[in-house]
C-alpha positions in Angstrom: 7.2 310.7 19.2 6.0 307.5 17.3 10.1 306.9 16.3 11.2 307.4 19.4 8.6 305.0 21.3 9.8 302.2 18.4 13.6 303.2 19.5 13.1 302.7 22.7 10.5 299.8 22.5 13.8 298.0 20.1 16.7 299.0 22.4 14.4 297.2 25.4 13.9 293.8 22.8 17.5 293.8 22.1 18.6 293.7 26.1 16.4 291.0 26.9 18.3 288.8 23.6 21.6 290.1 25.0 21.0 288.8 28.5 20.0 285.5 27.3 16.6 285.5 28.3 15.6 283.2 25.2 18.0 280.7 26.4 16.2 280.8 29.8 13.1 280.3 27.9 14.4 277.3 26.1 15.7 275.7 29.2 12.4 276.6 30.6 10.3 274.6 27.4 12.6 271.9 28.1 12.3 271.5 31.8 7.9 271.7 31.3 8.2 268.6 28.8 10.3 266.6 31.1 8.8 267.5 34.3 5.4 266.7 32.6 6.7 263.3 30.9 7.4 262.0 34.6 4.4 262.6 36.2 2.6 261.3 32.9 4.2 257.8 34.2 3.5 258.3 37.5 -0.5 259.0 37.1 -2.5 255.8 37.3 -5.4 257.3 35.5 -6.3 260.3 32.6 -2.4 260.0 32.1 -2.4 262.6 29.4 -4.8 265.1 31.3 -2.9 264.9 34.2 0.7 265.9 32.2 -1.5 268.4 29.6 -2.3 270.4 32.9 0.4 269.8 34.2 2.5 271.4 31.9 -0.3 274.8 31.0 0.1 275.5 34.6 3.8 275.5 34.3 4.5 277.5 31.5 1.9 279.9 32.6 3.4 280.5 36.0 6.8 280.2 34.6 5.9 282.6 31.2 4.4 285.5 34.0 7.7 285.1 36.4 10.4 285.3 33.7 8.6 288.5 32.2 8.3 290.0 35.7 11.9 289.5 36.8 13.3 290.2 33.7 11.1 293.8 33.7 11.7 295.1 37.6 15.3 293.8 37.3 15.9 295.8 33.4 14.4 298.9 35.0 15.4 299.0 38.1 19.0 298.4 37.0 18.4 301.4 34.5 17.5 303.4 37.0 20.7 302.6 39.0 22.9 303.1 36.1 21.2 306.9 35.7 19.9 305.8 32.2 16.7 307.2 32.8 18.2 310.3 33.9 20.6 310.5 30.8 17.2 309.8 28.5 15.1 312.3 29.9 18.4 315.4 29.5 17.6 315.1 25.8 14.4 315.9 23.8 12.1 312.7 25.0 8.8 312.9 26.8 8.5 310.9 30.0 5.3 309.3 28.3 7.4 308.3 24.9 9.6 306.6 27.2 7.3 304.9 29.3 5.3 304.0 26.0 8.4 302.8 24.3 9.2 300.6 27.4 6.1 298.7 27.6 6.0 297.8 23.6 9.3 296.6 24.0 8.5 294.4 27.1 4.8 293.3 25.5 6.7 292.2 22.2 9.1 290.6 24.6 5.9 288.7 25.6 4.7 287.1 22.6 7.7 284.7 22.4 7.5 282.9 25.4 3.5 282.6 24.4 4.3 281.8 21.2 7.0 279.0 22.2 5.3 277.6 25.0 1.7 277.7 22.5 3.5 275.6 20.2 4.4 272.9 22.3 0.6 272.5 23.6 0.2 271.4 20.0 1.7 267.8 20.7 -1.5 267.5 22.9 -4.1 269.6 22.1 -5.8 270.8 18.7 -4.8 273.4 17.3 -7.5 275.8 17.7 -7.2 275.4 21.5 -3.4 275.9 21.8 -4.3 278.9 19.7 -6.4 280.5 21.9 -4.6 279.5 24.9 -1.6 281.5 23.6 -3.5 284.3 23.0 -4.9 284.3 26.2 -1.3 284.1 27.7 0.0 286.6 25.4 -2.8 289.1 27.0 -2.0 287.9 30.5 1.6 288.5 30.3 1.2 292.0 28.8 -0.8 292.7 32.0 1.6 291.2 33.9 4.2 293.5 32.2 2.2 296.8 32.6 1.9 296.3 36.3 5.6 295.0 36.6 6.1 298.7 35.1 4.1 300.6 38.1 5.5 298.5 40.4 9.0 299.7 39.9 8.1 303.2 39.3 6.4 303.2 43.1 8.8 301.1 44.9 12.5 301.6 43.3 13.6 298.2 44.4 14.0 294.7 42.6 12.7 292.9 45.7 9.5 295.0 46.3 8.4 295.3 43.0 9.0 291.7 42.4 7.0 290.8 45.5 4.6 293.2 45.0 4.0 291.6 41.0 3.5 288.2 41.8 1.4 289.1 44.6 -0.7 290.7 42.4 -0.5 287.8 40.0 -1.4 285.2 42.3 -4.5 287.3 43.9 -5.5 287.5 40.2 -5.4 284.0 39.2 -7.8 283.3 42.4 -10.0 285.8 42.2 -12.3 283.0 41.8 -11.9 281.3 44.8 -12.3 285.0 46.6 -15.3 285.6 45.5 -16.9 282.5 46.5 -15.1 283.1 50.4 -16.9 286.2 50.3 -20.3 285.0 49.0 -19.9 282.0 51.6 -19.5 284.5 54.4 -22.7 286.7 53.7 -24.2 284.1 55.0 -22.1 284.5 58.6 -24.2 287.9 60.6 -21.2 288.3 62.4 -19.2 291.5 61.7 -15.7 290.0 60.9 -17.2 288.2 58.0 -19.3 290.3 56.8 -16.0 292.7 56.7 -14.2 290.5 54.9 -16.9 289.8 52.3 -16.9 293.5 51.6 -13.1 293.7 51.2 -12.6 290.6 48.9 -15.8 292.0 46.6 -14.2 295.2 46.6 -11.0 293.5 45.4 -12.6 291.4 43.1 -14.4 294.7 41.5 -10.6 297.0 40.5 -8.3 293.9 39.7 -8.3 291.8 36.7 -9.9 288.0 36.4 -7.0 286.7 35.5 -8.7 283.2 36.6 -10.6 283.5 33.0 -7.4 283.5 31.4 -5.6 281.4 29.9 -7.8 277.8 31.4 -6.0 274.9 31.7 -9.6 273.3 31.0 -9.7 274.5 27.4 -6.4 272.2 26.4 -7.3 269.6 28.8 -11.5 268.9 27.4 -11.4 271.5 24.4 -13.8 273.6 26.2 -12.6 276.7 24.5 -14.4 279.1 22.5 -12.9 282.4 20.5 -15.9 283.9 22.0 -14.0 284.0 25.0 -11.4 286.6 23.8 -14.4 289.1 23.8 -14.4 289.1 27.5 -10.3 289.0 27.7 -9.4 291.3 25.3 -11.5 294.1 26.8 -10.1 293.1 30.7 -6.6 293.7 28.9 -7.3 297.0 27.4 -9.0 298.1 30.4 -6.4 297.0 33.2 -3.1 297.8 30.8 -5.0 301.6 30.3 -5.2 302.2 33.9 -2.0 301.0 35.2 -0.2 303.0 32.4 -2.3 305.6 33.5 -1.1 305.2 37.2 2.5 304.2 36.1 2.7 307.3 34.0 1.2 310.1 37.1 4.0 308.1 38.8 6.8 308.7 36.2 5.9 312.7 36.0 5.8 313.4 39.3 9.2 312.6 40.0 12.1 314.7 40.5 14.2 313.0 37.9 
């Protein structure tokens, strides 16, 4: 099973170099410096702040939406060609496939990370961009598993695409939420005390992606690698579960 997971996990690498995606990634490094170069002239003050988190916000947005796309768009197209179908006649486990999948798109991961990490070097120390990338790297893998569920639910490159970055964005301001729903306890009316039940029960079954990856840490070197304590352990629980849910999903179709 383990050789046909790293089959799979390589066949998914090599379509995502075949479609170009690291060109798109290029164009995409490119595009962050310039973009944050002219608004470095344009600040009046904390110049280099201003284009530092200017340009972590950027990839990280841009890093998360390139690995979605490219994910719902390879699977869902697989699924249109009968690939999946044609996989499954022979001798491979729905699980070795899904497995293989998600290696393949989690390696895919790490290069953007890594790319976009390097850059952060030109303006922060290296121990920060280091743990930034890390963080990223993590982030994006989550972003990847639930990419994964996604398309297994919906069957559709629009939905699941919606649907992702939906996901992603409620993630990244999970923060926020939370401090809505602590804001309205204080309300006695029943609206907001609904609310402040449904945004803490929110808060409590999706990852705090808001902990991830922090502009602050290349912006005042604020980081610690104590940090990836908490992050690591979000990643392995969140990835666990939505394999979990992606893989029910997979075997309970009539494929």
């Amino acid at each position: 099973m383990l050789k046909q997971i790293v089959s799979i996990a390589l066949y998914t690498l090599l379509e995502a170099l075949r479609n170009r995606l690291s060109w798109l990634v290029l164009v995409v490094a490119l595009l962050g410096i310039g973009l944050s170069g002219f608004l470095n002239e344009l600040a009046l003050t904390e110049s280099q702040q201003t284009q530092v988190a200017l340009l972590a916000a950027f990839y990280r947005f841009a890093a998360a939406f390139l690995l979605a796309t490219f994910v719902v768009t390879s699977m869902v197209r697989e699924f249109n060609d009968k690939g999946l179908e044609l996989l499954l006649s022979l001798s491979l486990p729905r699980a070795a496939y899904l497995l293989g999948k998600l290696a393949g798109f989690a390696c895919l991961a790490v290069l953007p990370a890594i790319l976009f990490g390097l850059l952060t070097l030109f303006f922060s120390s290296t121990e920060q961009s280091a743990l930034w990338t890390i963080s990223l790297i993590c982030e994006l893998w989550i972003v990847a598993a639930f990419s994964m569920l996604c398309v297994l639910s919906f069957n559709q490159i629009m939905a699941a695409l919606s649907a992702t970055m939906g996901f992603y964005l409620l993630a990244r301001s999970i923060n926020a939420l939370q401090f809505i729903a602590t804001e309205a306890q204080l309300d006695s009316s029943t609206s907001q005390q609904f609310m402040a039940m449904v945004m803490k029960g929110i808060s409590a079954v999706i990852p705090h992606l808001d902990t991830f990856t922090k502009t602050e840490w290349l912006v005042y070197q604020t980081g610690h690698f104590s940090d990836l304590q908490n992050i690591l352990l979000q990643s392995l629980i969140c990835i666990s579960l939505l394999l979990g849910a992606a893989l029910f999903d997979l075997y309970r179709k009539n494929i």
